[in-house]
C-alpha positions, -999 to +999 in steps of 0.1 A: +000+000+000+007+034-006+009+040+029+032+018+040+055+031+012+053+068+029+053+056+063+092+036+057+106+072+054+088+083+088+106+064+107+140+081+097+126+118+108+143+123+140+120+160+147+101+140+178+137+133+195+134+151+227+163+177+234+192+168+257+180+182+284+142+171+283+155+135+280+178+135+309+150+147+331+134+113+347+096+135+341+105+150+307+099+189+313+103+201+280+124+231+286+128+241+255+088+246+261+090+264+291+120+290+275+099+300+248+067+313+274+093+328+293+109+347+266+071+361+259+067+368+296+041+342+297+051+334+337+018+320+344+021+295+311+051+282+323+035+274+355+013+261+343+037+237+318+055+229+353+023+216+365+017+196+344+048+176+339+059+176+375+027+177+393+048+194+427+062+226+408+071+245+440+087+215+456+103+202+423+112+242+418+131+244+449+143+208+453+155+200+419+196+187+412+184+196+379+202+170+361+187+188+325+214+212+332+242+185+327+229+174+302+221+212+281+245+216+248+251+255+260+276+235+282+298+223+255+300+264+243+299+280+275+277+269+307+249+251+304+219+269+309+205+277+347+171+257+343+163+257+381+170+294+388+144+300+359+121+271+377+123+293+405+115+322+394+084+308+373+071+297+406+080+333+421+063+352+394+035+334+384-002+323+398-005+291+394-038+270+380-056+249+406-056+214+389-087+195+383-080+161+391-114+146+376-112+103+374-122+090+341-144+067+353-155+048+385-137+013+389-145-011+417-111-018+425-089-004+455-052+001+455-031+007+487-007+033+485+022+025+511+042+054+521+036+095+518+064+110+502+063+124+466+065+089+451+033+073+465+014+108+459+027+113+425+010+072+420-020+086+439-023+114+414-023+090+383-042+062+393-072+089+408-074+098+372-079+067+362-106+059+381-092+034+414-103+038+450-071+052+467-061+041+504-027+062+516-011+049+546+020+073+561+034+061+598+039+100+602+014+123+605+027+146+575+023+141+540+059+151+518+082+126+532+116+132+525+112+169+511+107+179+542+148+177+550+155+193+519+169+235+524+141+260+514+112+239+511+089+258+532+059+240+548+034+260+527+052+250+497+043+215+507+006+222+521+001+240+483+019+215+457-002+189+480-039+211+478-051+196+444-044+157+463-061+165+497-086+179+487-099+148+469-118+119+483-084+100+488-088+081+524-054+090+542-047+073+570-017+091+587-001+076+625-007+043+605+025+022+608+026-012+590+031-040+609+019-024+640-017-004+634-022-027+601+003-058+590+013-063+556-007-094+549-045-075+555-036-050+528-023-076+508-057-097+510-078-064+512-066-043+485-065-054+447-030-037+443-003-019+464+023-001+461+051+005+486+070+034+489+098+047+521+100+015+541+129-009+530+116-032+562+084-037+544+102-042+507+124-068+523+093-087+535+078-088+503+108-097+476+129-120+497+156-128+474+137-123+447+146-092+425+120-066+406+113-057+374+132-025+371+108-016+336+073-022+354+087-019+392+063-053+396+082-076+424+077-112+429+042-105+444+022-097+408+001-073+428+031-053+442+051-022+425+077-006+449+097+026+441+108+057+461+128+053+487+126+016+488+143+018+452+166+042+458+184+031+487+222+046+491+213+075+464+211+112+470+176+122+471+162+130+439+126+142+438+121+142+403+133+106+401+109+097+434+086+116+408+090+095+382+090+061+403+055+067+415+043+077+380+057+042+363+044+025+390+013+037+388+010+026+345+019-006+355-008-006+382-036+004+359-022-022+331-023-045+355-055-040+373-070-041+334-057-072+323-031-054+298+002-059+288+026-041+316+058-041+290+042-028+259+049+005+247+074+017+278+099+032+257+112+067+266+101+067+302+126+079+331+154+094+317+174+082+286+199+093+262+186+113+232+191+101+198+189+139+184+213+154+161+220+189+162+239+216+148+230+247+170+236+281+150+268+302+155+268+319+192+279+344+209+300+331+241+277+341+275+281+328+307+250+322+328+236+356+340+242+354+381+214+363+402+222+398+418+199+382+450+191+347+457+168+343+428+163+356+393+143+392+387+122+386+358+151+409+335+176+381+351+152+353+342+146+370+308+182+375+298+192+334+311+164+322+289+180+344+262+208+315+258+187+285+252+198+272+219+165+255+217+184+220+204+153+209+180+160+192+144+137+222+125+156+232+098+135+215+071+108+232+088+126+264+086+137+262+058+110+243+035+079+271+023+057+241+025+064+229+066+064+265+073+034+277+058+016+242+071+033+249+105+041+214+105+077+187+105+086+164+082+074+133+106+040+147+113+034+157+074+045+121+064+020+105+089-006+131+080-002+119+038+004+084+047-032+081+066-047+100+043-038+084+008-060+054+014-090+079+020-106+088-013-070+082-033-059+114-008-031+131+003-032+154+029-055+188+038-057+224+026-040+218-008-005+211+010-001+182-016+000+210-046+023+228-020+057+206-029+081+216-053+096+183-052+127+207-054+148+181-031+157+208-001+144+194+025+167+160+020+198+182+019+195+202+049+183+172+070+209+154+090+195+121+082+190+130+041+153+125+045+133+139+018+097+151+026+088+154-009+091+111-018+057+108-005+043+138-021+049+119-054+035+088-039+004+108-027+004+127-062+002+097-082-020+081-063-052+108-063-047+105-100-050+068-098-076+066-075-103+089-091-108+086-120-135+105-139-156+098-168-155+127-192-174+117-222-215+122-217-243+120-241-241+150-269-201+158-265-186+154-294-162+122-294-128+128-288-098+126-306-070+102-297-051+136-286-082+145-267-085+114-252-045+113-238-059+151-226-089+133-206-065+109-189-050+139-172-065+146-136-045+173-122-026+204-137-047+202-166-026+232-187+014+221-181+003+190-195-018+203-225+014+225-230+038+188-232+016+173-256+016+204-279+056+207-275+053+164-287+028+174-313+039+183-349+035+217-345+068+217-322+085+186-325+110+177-347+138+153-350+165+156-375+207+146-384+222+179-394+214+194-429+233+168-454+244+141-427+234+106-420+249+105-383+247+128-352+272+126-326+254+148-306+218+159-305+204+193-295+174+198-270+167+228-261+135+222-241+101+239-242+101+264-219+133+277-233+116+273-268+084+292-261+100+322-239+136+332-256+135+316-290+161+340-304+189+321-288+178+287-304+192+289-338+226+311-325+231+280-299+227+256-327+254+275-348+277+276-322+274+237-314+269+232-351+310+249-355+326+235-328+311+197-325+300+197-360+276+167-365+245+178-343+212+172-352+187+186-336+157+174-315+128+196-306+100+191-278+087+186-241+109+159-221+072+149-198+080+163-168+045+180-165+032+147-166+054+135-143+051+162-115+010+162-121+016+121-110+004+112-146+035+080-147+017+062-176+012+097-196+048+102-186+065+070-195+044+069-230+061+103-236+097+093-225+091+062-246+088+081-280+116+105-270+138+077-266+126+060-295+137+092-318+170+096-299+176+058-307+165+061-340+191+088-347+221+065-331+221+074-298+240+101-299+253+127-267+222+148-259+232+187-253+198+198-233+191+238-224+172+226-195+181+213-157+148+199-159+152+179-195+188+170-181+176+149-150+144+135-170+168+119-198+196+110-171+166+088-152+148+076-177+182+061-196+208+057-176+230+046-206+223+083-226+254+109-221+237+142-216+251+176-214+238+205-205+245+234-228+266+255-205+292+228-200+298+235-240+300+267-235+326+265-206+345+244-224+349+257-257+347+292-248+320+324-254+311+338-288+322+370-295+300+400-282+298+433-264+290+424-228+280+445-200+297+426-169+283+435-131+280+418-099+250+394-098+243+367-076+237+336-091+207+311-089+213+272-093+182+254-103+170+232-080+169+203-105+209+203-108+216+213-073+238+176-073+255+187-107+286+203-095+302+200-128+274+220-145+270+244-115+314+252-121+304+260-160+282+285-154+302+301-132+334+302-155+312+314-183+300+344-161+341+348-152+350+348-188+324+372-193+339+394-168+312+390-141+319+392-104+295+365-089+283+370-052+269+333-039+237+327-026+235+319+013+218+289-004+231+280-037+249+248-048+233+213-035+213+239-008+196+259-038+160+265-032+134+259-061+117+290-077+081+274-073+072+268-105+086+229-100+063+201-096+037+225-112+027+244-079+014+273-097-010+253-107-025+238-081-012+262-054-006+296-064-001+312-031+026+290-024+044+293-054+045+329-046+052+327-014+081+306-024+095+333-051+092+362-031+115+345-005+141+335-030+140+368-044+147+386-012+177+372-005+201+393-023+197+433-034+215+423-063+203+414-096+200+373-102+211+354-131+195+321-135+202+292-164+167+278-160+144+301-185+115+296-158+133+301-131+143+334-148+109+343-158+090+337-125+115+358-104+115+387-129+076+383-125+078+395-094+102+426-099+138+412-098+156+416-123+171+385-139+193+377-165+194+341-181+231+333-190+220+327-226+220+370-222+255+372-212+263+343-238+253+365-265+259+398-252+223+407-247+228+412-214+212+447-208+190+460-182+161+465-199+168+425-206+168+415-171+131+428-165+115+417-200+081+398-190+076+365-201+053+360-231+018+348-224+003+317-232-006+320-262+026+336-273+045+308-260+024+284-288+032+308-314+070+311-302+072+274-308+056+276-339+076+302-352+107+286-335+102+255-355+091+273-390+124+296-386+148+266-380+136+245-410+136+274-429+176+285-421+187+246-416+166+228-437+152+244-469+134+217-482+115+214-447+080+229-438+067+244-412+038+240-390+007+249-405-013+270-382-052+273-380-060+301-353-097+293-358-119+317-348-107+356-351-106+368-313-106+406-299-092+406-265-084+433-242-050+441-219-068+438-187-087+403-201-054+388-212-039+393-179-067+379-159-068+349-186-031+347-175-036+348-141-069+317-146-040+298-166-066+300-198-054+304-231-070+311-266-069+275-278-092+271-247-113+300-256-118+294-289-129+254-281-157+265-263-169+290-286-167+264-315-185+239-294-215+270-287-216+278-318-218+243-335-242+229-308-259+260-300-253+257-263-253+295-250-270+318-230-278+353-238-280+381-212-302+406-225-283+437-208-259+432-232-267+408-258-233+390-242-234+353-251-222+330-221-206+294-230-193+270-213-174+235-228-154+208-212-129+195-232-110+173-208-105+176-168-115+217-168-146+234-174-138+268-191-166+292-192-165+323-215-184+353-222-182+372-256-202+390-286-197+387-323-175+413-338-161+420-370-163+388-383-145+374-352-155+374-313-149+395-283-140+379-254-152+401-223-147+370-196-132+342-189-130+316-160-127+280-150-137+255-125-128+215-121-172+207-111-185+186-135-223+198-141-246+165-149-273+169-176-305+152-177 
């Protein structure tokens, strides 16, 4: 199952590790927790987090070793961080909640709680919750035991960590000394389960010579748990520890009493040594602040938690747009996609599966190399396969066999209309060089390079053409679209054919313009050579050209960040050039993806934004990329960006670095042109595309940006307003005498409003929507 796939890279996420510190505490406080509310001055949330974890937060505050402060990184740089001194002056400065011990439910059995230190009433405290009729016996007549001997704990800190307990309808029977006022044997035969606590007299009479079981604290006697005192014989008092004893004891008490397993599932309790890795960010060297009195003034407290280096694995969460913006970590995401892609073929909520780039970040700044976006594929491809939808209904026309691959498509409807145009024979083309019956290499530029600078097509192919000589060249879409909209059959059907053509040709070394195309081939064939075009280039030096060298920082496309070799090229070509190149805090195998990868604009435009805007903001300087999306999407934002095609052929002005990309439909017509314009200077016997625009269309500026913004282009348009006027399927809205129409060639519904005009149609809307609307 899907599932099980995602849930074999969970595992590896080590974001749940607890901190050093958290683990070496026997009760777990999760400092780092309690830091961050006292860093927002949040004195009575901290109390409260006290509360909860140590259930005595006065007495724990006051009584603490505090072995989380051996254990705290901040030690290995300086000194370890002072976590009792800001215990202390939580439990000064805040008003702590009265607990509402409540028991889940009423269960007729009775449990004897031998002893009245912190141990017994910390196993008092649990097993009340769980439901058990509690009997305390203490030979004294004070509750607190051994905390009593301890310097600074005040009586009233004991009568108010021990309120919440005494106040509920616990019997306690204090003066009551075993053996003497009650033996051992009547609680044994009256109570369902005891536990003994202070007394080594009493521990001795009930193991013998037989020893516990250190992981349940069960003795000999099935009924019995000891800990405390008992346990603890010849160590230094540790409250947290006597803490922690009652609290085990107390699970194995209710598993018992319930007939469950007493081993299962005990991992992580006491304390333990963390399996977290961590690579705390460069510090400044601080000592711990010293307390000008006794204690910490909330400034003093402030300024200690200041130095927490809060030792978490985040940085994919950091780093990654998609945690960040889901507020979630790599572990919890996997689970979340992993439960979810059984449900209705799903992935997980609020579009966070269109969120992934699949850029591959997350992997590389992860100590353990684990990549978040495997199971976005996994969870990609599998709501394709898992809801299908029937297109064709009664009165739509039948579809073509191009229509029909168009249908198969569930998700990111418009990339992949875009690949099979790029694979249709208005784009594609295949050839040896003019006159040759051999390549030794072969030419791809790639599509998006094609439809949004074709000027540097046919002055690349010159150049390769004079200094490798036999190139042919190979025009069209390498499938990625269908890959990254989980479409693998659509995909490998369109690799298939590509390889087929390169095959057909001899196999020769593929020189791709595209980081994309370059990993595509490289996966899909492991036995191809492919360059990229910028290793040429590097290699056998610039063109000449009038050049306008700066200082730019450079952008490495996500999809090469493991291709050092190619990375090097384009940085000599920019040093030929005469280019000063500042790097990118990330850059290299740490690159992070523009947003268009894995077709996110599509399916999540906010993100994709989100994701550019941050990229962008990380240098004042002007970018250059050598991905022509990657160039396009960050100068649609307002950074100007160079491709290194534009320092290749000296075309590297200004007013370069901010040209828009072409729209839609001029990308078509690009490739079109592209193709008609290469047969024409390479091939004179060739022909070009034929091209049948259809329908004349008028539209406005302000429409074809908001059809750009819908991702709707005038093939689209004119399909439905074919399909209204051939059927007659329109309404008419008498205010205007505008026609409304609305057609469903494949996945999308497009909608469009427009009026006949001189000869042709004006298009005054336009929309779209993925609801399919039944007919009768």
């Amino acid at each position: 199952m899907i599932s099980n796939q995602i849930k074999k890279t969970e595992v590896q996420c080590i974001v749940e590790h607890a901190p050093f510190c958290q683990a070496a505490c026997p009760l777990h406080l999760p400092v780092h927790e309690l830091v961050n509310l006292i860093r927002k001055e949040n004195f009575n949330g901290a109390a409260g987090l006290i509360q909860n974890y140590v259930y005595f937060p006065r007495l724990v505050a006051k009584a603490c070793l505090a072995p989380c402060e051996q254990a705290c990184q901040r030690a290995e740089l300086d000194e370890g961080l002072a976590v009792n001194l800001l215990e202390r002056a939580v439990t000064a400065n805040a008003s702590f909640p009265t607990p509402q011990l409540v028991s889940e439910m009423q269960i007729r059995k009775k449990v004897a709680l031998v002893g009245g230190g912190l141990s017994a009433l910390a196993a008092a405290w649990v097993l009340y919750e769980k439901g058990f009729a509690l009997t305390l016996f203490e030979k004294s007549g004070n509750l607190g035991g051994r905390v009593h001997t301890v310097a600074g704990v005040s009586v009233e800190d004991v009568a108010l960590d021990l309120a919440p307990l005494t106040a509920l309808p616990i019997e306690f029977r204090l003066e009551t000394e075993i053996g003497k006022d009650i033996s051992l044997t009547q609680i044994l035969e009256e109570y369902d389960g005891v536990y003994l606590s202070g007394d080594k007299t009493l521990a001795e009479a009930v193991l013998g010579d037989r020893d516990i079981d250190i992981k349940t604290l069960q003795t000999g006697n099935p009924k019995v748990f000891i800990g405390g005192g008992i346990l603890r014989q010849g160590e230094p008092y540790s409250i947290v520890q006597s803490i922690a004893d009652g609290r085990r004891a107390a699970v194995s008490l209710d598993r018992f009493l319930k007939n469950k397993s007493l081993t299962a599932a005990r991992y992580g309790e006491g304390a333990y040594e963390s399996q977290l890795e961590f690579q705390p960010q460069v510090q400044a060297i601080t000592s711990r602040v010293k307390p000008a009195q006794s204690e910490y003034s909330v400034d003093e407290c402030l300024a200690e938690a200041g130095r927490c280096l809060d030792c978490r694995c985040i940085s994919c969460s950091r780093e990654c747009k998609l945690a960040e913006r889901f507020q979630k970590f790599t572990k919890s995401y996997i689970k979340e996609i992993a439960d979810a892609a059984p449900v209705m073929g799903g992935g997980a909520d609020k579009g966070e599966e269109t969120g992934c780039t699949l850029c591959g970040l997350c992997g590389e700044i992860c100590l353990n190399a684990l990549p978040l976006c495997g199971g976005e594929e996994l969870v990609k491809e599998n709501k394709v396969k898992n809801k299908p939808e029937k297109l064709d209904k009664p009165g739509q026309p039948e579809q073509s066999g191009h229509a029909a691959v168009q249908a198969e498509t569930k998700t990111d409807d418009l990339p992949v209309r875009d690949m099979l145009f790029s694979n249709s024979d208005e784009f594609s083309l295949c050839r040896h060089r003019s006159g040759r019956e051999e390549s030794a290499y072969l030419f791809f530029p790639g599509c998006q390079m094609a439809a949004t600078m074709p000027e540097y097509i046919a002055p690349a192919y010159r150049y390769l053409q004079d200094k490798l000589d036999s190139v042919g060249i190979f025009l069209g879409c390498c499938g990625a679209p269908a890959d990254w909209a989980g479409q693998p059959k659509l995909f490998e059907q369109t690799m298939a054919e590509l390889l087929a053509k390169w095959s057909r040709l001899g196999k020769p070394v593929m020189i791709v313009g595209c980081g994309t195309c370059y990993q595509q081939f490289k996966a899909a064939e492991p036995q191809m050579r492919v360059k990229l075009l910028w290793e040429v280039f590097a290699e056998y030096g610039l063109p000449q050209a009038q050049r306008q060298p700066r200082t730019i920082a450079v952008h490495d496309s996500c999809t090469v960040r493991h291709e050092k070799e190619v990375q090097d090229a384009v940085r000599r070509i920019l040093q030929e050039a005469g280019y000063q190149i500042e790097e990118l805090e990330y850059s290299r195998n740490k690159t992070k993806c523009c947003g268009y990868s894995s077709l996110v604009f599509c399916g999540n435009k906010d993100a994709a934004l989100k994701a550019v805007a941050k990229r962008v903001g990380e240098s004042p300087l002007d970018y250059l990329a050598y991905c022509a999306v990657c160039r396009n999407y960050f100068v649609s934002v307002g950074k100007p960006t160079y491709h290194i095609l534009d320092v290749i052929f000296g075309q590297d002005t200004p007013e370069k670095a901010c040209r828009p990309a072409p729209g839609l439909r001029q990308k078509e017509d690009n490739r079109r042109g592209l193709k008609r314009a290469l047969l024409q200077e390479f091939y004179p016997d060739g022909r070009g595309p034929d091209q049948d625009d259809g329908p004349l269309l008028f539209i406005s500026p302000p429409i074809c940006r908001l059809m750009e913004e819908r991702l709707i282009d005038e093939d689209n348009i004119r399909k439905v307003i074919r399909f209204a006027e051939a059927q007659n399927r329109k309404m008419i809205r008498p205010a205007d005498n505008h026609f409304i129409a609305g057609y469903k060639p494949g996945i999308i519904t497009y909608w469009v409003e427009y009026a006949p005009k001189d000869g042709g149609y004006e298009i005054y809307n336009a929309y779209s929507h993925r609801i399919s609307i039944g007919e009768d």
